[in-house]
C-alpha positions in Angstrom: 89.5 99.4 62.8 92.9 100.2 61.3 93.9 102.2 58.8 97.1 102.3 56.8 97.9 105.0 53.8 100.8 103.8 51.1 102.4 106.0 49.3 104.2 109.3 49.5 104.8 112.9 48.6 102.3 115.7 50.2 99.0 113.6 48.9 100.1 110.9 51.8 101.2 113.0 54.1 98.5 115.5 54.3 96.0 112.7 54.0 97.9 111.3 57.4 97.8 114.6 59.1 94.2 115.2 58.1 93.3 112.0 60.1 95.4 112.7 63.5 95.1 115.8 63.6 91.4 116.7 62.2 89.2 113.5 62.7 91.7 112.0 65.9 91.8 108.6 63.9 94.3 106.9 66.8 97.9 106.5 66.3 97.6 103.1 67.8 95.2 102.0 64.6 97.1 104.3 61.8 100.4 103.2 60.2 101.8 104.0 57.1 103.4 101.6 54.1 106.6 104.0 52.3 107.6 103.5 48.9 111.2 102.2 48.2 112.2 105.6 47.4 110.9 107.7 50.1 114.6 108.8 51.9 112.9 110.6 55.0 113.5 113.6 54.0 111.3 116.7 53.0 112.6 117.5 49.7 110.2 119.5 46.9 107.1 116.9 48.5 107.0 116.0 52.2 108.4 112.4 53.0 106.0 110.6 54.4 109.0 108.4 56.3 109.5 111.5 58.1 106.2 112.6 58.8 105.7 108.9 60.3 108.8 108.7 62.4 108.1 112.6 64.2 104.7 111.5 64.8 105.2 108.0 66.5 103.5 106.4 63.4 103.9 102.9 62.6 105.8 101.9 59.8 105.1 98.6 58.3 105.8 96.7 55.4 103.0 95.9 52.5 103.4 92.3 53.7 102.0 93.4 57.4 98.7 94.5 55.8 98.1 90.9 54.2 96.5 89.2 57.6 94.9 92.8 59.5 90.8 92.1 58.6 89.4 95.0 60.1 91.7 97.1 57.7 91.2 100.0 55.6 93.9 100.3 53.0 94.3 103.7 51.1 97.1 103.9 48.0 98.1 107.5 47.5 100.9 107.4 44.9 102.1 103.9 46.1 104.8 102.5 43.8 103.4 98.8 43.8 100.8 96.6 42.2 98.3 95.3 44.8 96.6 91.9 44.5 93.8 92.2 46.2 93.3 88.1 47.1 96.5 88.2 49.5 94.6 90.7 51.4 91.8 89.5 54.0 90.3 92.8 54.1 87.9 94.5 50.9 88.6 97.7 51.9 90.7 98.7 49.9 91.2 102.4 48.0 92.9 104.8 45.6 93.1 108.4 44.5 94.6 108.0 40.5 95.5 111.4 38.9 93.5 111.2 36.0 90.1 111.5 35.4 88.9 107.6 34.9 88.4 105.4 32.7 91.0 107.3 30.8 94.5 107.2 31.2 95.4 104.2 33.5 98.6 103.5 34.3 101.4 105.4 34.0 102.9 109.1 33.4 99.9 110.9 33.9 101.6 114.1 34.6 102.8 114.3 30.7 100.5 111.8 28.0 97.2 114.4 28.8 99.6 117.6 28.0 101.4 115.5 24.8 97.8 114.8 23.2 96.5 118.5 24.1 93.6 117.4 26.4 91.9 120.4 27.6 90.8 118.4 31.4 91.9 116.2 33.3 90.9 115.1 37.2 91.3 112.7 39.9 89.3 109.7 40.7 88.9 107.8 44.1 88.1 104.1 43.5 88.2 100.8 44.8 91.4 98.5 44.0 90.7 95.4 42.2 93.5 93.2 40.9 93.4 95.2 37.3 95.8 98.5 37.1 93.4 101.5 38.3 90.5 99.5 37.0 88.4 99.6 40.2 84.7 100.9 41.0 85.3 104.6 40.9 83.4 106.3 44.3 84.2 109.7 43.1 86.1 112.3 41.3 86.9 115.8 40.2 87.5 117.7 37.1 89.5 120.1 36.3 90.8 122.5 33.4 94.4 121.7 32.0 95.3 125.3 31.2 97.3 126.0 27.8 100.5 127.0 29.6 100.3 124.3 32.0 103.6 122.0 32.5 103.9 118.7 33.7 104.6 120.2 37.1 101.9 122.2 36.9 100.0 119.6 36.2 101.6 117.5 38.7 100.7 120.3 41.3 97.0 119.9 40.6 96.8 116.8 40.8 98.3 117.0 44.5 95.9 120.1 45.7 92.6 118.2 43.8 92.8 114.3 45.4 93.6 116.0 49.0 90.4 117.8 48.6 89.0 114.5 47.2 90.0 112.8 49.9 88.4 115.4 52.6 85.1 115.4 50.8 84.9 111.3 51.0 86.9 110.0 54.1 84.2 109.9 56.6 82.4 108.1 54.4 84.9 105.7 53.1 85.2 105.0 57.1 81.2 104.6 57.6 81.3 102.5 54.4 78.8 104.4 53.5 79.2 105.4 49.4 78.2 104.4 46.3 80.6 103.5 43.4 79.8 102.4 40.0 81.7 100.0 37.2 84.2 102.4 35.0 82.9 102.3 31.1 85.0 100.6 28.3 84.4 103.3 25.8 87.1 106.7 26.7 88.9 104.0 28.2 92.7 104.0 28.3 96.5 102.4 29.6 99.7 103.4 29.2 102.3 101.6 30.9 106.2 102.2 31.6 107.1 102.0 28.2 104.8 104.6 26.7 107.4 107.0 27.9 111.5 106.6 27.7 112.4 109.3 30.2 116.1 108.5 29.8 116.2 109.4 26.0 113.4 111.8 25.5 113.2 112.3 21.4 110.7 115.4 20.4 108.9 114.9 16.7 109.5 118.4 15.0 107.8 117.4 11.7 104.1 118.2 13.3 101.9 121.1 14.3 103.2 124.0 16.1 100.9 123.1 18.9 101.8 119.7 18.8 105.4 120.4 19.0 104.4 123.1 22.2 102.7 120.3 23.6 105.6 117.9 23.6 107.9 120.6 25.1 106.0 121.5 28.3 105.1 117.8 28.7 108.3 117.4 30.5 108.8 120.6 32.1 109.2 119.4 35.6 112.6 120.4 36.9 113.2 118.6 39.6 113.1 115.8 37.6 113.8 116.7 33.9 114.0 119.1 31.4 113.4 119.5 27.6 116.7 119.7 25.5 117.4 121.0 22.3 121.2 120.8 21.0 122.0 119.7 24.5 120.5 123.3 26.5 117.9 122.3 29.2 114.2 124.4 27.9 112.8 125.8 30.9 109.4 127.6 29.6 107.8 127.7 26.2 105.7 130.1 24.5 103.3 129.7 21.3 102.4 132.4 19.5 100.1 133.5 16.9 102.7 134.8 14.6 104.1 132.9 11.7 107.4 132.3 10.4 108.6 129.4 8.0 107.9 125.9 7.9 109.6 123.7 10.2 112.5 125.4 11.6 114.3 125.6 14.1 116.3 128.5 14.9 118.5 129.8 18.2 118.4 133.0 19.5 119.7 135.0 22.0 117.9 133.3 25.1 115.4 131.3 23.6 114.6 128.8 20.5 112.0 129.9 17.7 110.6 126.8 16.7 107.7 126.0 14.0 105.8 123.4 12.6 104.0 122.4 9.7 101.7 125.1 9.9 104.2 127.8 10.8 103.6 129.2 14.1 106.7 130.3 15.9 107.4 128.5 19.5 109.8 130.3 21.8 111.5 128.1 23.8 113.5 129.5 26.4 116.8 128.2 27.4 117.7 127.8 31.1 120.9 129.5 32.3 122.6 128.4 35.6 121.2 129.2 38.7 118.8 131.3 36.7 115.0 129.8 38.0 113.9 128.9 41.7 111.2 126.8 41.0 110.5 125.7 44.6 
């Protein structure tokens, strides 16, 4: 039997470790697929380039994995579509960060946050050639908390699939699970577009909640932060106290910011070297 593991960040590499170092899987049956931009080194998440070359682990291309029969294939955060066809083995897995059948696709750290969902989860499946379509095997909920950001979020998702993928490896190597067809209704897609991360526009003219909600969608500093008149928003508050309608007015530190209904935001503006978030 072989295994290989595609993908990156902590999920992939503490899946990896988990298999040397806790079931002794065999390095000679283990090797790892890298997405393109893993660099090889530990950053905020683990590389799992790195992890792989000071651990003697193969590194192969997604092509290499086409012809091995007697392979189990597990996608944890791997940044390409699979078709399944190409591949002469069935076994083939993933751990999606949302709670399925609802938001397939993409930007799962933000779209649950934006439309004020209250849980989210993570769901091990099978892969078939739709996009996170597969039989789900397994999966667990969890509450999205009212000050959580898309890093928080992010972070989550991370520390729930690696306990997902504890609970159900030894089975997924016994084949011994069952798994059952995801449901059309709660079902839903967004793909690369739903989001334009390189011109982020924030809808003022709603709910003081809803406006919140858009702000801490895409707190996530190591990637991006929320702007208003060009100052980077590194936490947000809402409170129960009401100004007037639809404003927006700067502060000292922070933004007061309300909605249709009135109730003040604070959005708090980040100053140089001000925040460690790591």
């Amino acid at each position: 039997m072989k295994f290989c593991i595609a993908g990156k960040n902590n999920i992939a590499v503490n899946a990896l470790d988990y298999l040397i170092n806790e079931l002794h899987f065999s390095k000679e049956n283990i090797f790892v697929v890298i997405n393109k931009t893993d660099s090889g080194v530990n950053l905020w998440q683990k590389s799992l380039k790195k992890y792989a070359l000071d651990n003697n682990i193969k590194i192969k291309t997604l092509e290499d994995c086409y012809d091995i029969k007697d392979l189990i294939f597990l996608s944890l955060e791997f940044d390409r579509i699979i078709k399944t066809e190409v591949f002469k083995t069935k076994k083939m897995y993933n751990i999606h960060f949302s709670l399925l059948p609802a938001y397939k696709g993409m930007y799962t750290s933000a779209l649950p946050i934006i439309n004020g969902e209250k849980y989210s989860g993570v769901t091990l499946h099978k892969i078939d050639n739709g996009i996170d379509t597969g039989d789900i095997i397994d999966q667990i909920k969890f509450e999205i908390d009212l000050n959580d950001t898309a890093r928080d979020l992010y972070l989550k998702y991370i520390e729930n699939s690696f306990i997902l993928f504890k609970k159900n490896i030894k089975n997924i190597l016994e084949g011994n699970f069952i798994s059952t067809s995801q449901q059309a209704i709660g079902s839903s897609y967004y793909s690369k577009k739903a989001i334009d991360y390189s011109n982020l526009k924030f809808d003022y003219k709603k709910t003081s909640f809803e406006i919140y909600n858009q702000l801490r969608a895409f707190i996530f500093p190591e990637y991006q932060l929320p702007t208003i008149d060009n100052e980077e928003i590194f936490k947000v508050e809402l409170t129960n106290t009401k100004g007037d309608f639809c404003n927006i007015i700067k502060k000292e530190s922070f933004y007061e910011i309300t909605g249709i209904d009135g109730y003040i935001i604070k959005a708090f503006i980040k100053r140089q070297k001000q925040h460690n978030y790591n």
